[in-house]
ROSEKOL-767072 format. One record per atom (N, C-alpha, C, CB): residue number from 1; residue in three letters; chain; atom name; x, z, y negated. Coordinates in Angstrom, 2 decimals. Glycine has a CB too. Layout:
// ROSEKOL-767072
[site NUM ala A CA [X Z Y]]
...
END
This chain:
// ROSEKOL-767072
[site 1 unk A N [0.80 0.00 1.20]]
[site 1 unk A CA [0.00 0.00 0.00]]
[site 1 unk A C [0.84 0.00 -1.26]]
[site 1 unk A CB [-0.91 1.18 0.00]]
[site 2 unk A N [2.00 0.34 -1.24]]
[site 2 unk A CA [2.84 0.92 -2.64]]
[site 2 unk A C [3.93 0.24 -2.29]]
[site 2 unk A CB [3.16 2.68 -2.93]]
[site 3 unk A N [4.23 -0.87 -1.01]]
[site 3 unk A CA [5.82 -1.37 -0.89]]
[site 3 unk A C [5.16 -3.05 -1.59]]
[site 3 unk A CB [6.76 -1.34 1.31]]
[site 4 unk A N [6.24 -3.10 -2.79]]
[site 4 unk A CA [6.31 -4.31 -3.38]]
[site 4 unk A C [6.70 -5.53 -2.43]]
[site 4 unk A CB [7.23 -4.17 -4.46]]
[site 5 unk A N [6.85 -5.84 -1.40]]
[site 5 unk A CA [7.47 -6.66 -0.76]]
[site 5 unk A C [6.33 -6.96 0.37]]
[site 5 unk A CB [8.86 -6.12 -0.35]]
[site 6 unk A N [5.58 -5.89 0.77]]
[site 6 unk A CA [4.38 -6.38 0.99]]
[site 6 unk A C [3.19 -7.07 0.54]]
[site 6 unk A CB [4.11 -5.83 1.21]]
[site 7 unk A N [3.22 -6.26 -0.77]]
[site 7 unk A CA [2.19 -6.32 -1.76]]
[site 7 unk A C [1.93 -7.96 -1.99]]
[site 7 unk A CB [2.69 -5.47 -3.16]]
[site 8 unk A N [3.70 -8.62 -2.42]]
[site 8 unk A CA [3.65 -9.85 -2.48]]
[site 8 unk A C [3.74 -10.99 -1.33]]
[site 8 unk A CB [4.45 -9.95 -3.24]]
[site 9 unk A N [4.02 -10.60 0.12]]
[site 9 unk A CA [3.08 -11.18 0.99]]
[site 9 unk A C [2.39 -11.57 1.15]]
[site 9 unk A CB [2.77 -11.02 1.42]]
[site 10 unk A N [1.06 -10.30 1.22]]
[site 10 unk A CA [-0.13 -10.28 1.16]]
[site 10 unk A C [-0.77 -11.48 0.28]]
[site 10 unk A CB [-0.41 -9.03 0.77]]
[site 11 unk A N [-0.02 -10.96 -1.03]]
[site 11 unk A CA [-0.74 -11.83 -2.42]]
[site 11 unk A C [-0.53 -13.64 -1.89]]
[site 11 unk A CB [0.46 -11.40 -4.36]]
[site 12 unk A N [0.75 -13.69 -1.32]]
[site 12 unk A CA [0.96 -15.33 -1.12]]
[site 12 unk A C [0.22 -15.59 0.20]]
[site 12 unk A CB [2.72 -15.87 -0.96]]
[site 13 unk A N [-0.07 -14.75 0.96]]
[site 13 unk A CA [-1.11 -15.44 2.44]]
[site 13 unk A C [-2.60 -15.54 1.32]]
[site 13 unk A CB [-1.42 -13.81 4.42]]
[site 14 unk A N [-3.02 -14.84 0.32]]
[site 14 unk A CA [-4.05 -15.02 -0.33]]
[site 14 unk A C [-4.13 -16.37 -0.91]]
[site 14 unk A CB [-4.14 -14.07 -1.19]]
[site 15 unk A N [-3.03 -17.12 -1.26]]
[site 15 unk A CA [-2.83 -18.29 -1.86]]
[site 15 unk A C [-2.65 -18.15 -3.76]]
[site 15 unk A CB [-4.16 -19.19 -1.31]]
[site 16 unk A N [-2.45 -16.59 -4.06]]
[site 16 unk A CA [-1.68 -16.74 -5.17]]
[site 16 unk A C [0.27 -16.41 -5.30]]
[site 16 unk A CB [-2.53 -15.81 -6.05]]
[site 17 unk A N [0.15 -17.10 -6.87]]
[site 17 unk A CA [1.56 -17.08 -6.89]]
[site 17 unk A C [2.62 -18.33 -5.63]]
[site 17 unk A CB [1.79 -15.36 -6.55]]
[site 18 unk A N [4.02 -18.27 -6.44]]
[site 18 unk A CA [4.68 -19.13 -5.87]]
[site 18 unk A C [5.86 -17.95 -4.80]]
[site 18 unk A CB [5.34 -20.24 -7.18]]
[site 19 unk A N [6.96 -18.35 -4.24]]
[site 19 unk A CA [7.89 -17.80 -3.96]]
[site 19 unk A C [8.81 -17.55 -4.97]]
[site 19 unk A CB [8.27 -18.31 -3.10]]
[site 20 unk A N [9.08 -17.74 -6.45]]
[site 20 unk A CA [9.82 -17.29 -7.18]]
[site 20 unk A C [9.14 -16.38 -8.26]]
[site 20 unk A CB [10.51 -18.29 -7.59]]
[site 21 unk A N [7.73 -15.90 -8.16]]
[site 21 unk A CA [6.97 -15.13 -8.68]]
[site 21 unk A C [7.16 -13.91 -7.92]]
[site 21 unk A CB [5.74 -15.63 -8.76]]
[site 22 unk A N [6.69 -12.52 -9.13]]
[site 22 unk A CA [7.22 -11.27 -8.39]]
[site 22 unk A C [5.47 -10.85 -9.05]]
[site 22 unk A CB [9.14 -10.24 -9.00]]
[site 23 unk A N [4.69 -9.77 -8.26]]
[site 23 unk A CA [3.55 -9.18 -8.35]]
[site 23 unk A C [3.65 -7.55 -8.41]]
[site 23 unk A CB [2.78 -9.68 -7.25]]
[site 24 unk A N [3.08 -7.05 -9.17]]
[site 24 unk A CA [3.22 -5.73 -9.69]]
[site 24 unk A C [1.38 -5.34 -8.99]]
[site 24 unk A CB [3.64 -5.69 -11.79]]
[site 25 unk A N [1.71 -3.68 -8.83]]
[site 25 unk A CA [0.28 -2.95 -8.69]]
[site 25 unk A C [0.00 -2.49 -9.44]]
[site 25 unk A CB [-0.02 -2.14 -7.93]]
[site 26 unk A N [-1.39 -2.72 -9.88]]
[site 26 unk A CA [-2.39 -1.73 -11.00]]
[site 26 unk A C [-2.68 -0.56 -10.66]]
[site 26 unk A CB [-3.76 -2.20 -11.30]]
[site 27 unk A N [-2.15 0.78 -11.37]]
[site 27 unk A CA [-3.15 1.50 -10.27]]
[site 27 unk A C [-3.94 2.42 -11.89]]
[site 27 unk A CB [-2.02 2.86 -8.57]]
[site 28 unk A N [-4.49 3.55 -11.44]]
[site 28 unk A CA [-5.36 4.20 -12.30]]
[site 28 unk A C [-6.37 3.63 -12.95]]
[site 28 unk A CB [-4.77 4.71 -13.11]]
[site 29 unk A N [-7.24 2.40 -12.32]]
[site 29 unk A CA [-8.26 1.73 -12.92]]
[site 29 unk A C [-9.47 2.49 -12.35]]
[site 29 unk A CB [-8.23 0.18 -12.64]]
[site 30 unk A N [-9.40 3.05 -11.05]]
[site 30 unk A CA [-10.20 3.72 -10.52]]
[site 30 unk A C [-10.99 5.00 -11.17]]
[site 30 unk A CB [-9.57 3.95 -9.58]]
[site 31 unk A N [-10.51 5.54 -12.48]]
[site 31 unk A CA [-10.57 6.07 -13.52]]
[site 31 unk A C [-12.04 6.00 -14.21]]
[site 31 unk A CB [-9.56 5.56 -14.19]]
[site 32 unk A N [-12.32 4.80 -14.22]]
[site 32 unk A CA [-13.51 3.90 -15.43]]
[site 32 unk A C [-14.27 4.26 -14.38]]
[site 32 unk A CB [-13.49 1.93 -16.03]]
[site 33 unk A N [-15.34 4.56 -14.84]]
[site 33 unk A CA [-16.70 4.52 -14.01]]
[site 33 unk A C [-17.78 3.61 -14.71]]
[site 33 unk A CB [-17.35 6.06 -13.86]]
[site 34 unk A N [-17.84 2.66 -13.78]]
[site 34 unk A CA [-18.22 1.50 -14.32]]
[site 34 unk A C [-17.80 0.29 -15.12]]
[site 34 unk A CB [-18.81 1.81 -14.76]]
[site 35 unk A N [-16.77 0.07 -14.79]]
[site 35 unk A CA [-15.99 -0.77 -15.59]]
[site 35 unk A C [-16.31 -2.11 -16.24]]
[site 35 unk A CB [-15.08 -0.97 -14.94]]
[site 36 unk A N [-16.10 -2.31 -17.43]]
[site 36 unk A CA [-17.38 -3.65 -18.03]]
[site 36 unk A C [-16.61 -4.87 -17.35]]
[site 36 unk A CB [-17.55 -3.99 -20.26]]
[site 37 unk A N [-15.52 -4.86 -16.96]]
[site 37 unk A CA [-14.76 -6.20 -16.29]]
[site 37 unk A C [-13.99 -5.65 -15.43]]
[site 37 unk A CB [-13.85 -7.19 -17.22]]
[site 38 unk A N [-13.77 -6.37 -14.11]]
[site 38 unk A CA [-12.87 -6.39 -13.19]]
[site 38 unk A C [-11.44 -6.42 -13.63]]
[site 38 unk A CB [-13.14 -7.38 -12.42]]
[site 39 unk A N [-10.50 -5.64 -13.13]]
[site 39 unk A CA [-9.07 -6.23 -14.00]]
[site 39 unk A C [-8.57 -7.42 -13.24]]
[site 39 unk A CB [-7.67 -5.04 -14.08]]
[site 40 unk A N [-8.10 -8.50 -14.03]]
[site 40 unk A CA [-7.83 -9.73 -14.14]]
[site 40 unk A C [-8.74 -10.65 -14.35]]
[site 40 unk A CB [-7.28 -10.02 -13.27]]
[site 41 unk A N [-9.82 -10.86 -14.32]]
[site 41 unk A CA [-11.18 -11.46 -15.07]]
[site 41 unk A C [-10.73 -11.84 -16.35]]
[site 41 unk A CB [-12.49 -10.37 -15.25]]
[site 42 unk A N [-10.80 -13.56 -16.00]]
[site 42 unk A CA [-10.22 -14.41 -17.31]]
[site 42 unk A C [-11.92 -14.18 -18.26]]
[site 42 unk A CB [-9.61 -16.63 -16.77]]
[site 43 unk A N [-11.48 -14.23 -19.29]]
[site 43 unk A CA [-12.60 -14.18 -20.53]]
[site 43 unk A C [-11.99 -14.99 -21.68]]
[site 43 unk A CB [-12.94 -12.53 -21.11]]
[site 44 unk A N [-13.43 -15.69 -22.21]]
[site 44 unk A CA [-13.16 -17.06 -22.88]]
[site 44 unk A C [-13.95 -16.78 -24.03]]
[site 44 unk A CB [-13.61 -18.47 -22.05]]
[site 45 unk A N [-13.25 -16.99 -25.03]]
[site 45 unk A CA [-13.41 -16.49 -26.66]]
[site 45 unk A C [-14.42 -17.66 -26.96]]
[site 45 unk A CB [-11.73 -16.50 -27.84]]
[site 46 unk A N [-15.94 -16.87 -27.79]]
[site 46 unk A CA [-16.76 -18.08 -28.06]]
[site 46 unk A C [-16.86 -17.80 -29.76]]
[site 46 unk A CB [-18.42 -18.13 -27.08]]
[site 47 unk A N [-16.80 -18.94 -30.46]]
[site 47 unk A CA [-16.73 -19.40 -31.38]]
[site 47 unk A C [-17.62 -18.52 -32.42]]
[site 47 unk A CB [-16.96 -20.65 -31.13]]
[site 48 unk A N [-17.11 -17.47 -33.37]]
[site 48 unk A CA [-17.81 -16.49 -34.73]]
[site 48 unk A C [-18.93 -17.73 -35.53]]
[site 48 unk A CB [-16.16 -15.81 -36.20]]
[site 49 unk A N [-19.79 -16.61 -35.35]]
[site 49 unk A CA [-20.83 -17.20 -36.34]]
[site 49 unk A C [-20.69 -16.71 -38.24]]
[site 49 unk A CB [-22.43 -16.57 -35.63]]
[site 50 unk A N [-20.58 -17.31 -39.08]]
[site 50 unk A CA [-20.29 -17.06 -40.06]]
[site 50 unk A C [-21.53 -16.96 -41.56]]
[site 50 unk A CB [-19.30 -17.93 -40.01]]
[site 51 unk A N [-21.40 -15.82 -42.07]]
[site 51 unk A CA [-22.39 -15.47 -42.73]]
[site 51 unk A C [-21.71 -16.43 -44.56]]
[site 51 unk A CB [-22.59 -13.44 -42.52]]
[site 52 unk A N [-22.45 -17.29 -45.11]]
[site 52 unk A CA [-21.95 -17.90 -46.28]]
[site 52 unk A C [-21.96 -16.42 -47.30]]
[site 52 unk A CB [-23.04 -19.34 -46.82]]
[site 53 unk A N [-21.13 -16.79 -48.11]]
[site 53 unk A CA [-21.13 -15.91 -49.66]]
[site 53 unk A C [-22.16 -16.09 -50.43]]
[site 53 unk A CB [-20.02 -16.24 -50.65]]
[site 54 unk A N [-22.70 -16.96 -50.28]]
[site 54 unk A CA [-24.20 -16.50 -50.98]]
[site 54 unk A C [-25.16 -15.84 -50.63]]
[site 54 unk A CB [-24.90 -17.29 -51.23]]
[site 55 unk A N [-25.41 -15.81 -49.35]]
[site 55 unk A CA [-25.85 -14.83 -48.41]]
[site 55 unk A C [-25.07 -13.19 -48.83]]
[site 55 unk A CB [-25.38 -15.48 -46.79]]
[site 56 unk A N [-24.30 -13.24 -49.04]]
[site 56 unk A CA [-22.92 -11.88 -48.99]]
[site 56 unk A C [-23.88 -11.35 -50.41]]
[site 56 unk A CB [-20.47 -12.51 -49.39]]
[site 57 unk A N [-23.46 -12.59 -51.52]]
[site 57 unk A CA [-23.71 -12.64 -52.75]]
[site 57 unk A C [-25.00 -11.71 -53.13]]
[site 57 unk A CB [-23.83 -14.04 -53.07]]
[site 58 unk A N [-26.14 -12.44 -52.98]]
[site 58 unk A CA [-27.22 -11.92 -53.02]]
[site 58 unk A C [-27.69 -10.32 -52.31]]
[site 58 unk A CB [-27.83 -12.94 -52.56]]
[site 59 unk A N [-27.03 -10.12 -51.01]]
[site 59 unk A CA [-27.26 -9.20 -50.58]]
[site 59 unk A C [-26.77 -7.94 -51.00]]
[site 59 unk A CB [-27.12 -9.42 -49.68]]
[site 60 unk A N [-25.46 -8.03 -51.68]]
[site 60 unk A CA [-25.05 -7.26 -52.91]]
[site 60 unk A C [-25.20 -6.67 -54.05]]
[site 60 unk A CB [-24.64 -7.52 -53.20]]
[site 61 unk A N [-25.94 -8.13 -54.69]]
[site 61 unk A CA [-27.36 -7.58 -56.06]]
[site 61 unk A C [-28.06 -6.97 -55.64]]
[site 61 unk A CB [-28.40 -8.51 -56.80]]
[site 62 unk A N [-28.92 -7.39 -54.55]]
[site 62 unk A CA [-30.26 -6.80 -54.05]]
[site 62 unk A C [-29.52 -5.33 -54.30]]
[site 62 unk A CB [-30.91 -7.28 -52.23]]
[site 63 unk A N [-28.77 -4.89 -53.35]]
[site 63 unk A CA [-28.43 -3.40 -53.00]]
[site 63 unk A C [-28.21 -3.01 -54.24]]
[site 63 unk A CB [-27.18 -3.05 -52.02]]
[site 64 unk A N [-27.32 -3.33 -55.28]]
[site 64 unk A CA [-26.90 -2.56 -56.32]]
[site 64 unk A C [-28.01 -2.69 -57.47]]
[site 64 unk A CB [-25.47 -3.01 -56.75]]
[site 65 unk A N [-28.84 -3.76 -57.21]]
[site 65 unk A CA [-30.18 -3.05 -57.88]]
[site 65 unk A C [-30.60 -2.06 -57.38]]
[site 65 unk A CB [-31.30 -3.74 -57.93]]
[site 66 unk A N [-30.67 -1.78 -56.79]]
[site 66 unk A CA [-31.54 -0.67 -55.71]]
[site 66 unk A C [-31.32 0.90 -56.20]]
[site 66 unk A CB [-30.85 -0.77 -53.89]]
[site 67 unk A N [-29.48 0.52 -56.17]]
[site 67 unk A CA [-28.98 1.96 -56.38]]
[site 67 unk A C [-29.45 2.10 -57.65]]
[site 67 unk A CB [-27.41 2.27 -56.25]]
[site 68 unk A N [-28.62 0.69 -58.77]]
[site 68 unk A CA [-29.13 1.32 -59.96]]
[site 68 unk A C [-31.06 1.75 -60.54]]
[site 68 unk A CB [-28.47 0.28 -60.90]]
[site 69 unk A N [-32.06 1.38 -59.52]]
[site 69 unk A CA [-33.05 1.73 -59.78]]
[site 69 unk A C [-33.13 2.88 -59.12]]
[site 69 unk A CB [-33.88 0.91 -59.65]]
[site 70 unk A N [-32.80 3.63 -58.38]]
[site 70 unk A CA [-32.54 4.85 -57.77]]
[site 70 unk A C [-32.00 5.93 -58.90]]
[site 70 unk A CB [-31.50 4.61 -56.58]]
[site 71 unk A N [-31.12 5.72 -59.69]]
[site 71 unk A CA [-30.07 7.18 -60.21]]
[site 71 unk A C [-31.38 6.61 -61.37]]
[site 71 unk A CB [-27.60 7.20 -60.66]]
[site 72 unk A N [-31.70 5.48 -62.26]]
[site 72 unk A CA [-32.96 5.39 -63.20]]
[site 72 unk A C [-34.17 6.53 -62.78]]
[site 72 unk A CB [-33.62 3.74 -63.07]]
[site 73 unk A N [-34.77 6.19 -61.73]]
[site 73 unk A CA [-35.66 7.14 -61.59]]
[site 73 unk A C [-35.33 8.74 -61.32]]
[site 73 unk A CB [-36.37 6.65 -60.65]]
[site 74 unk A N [-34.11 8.76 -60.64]]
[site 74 unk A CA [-33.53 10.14 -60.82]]
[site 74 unk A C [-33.54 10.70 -62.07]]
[site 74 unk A CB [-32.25 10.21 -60.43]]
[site 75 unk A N [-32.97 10.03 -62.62]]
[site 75 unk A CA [-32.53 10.78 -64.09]]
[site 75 unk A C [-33.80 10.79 -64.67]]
[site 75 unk A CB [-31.35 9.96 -65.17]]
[site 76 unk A N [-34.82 9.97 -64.85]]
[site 76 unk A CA [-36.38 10.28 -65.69]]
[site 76 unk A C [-36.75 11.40 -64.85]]
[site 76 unk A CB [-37.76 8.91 -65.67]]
[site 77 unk A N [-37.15 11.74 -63.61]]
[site 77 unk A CA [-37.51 13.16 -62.73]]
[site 77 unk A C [-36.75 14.21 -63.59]]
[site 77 unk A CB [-36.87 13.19 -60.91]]
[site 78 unk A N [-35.71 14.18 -63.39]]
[site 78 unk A CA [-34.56 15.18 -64.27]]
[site 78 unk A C [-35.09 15.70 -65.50]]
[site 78 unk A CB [-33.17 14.38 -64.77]]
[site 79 unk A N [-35.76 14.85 -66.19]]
[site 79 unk A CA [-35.95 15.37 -67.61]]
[site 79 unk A C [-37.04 15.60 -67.95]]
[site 79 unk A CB [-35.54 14.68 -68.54]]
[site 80 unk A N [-38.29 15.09 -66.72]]
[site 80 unk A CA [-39.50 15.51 -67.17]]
[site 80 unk A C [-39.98 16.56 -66.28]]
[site 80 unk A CB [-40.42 14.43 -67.28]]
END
């Protein structure tokens, strides 16, 4: 289980790797309970969706109207 010279045997009767490739053991994965991916599970980057600056833009006014109509009505409560 732990002799490297097996390990990479094994791995080449599996049909990975060449004979000038060397294979290492993972261990402490057993750890995760539930693990969201298998270790070595290739994963393929899909393309960001992008929000425009006017979108950004607007959503910025909106808010900082907001606040500034917020501390407005604060401060009239305050004094009456």
């Amino acid at each position: 289980m732990y002799d490297g010279d097996m390990l990479s045997v094994y791995a080449r009767q599996l049909g990975y790797g060449t004979e000038d490739e060397q294979f290492i053991r993972i261990k402490g994965l057993s750890v995760a309970i539930n693990p969201p991916l298998p270790a070595g599970q290739v994963l393929y980057a899909v393309s960001p969706e992008f929000v425009s600056d006017t979108v950004i833009k607007v959503i910025s006014i909106c808010f900082s109207l907001a606040v500034l109509l917020f501390f407005l009505i604060k401060e009239t409560l305050l004094r009456a």
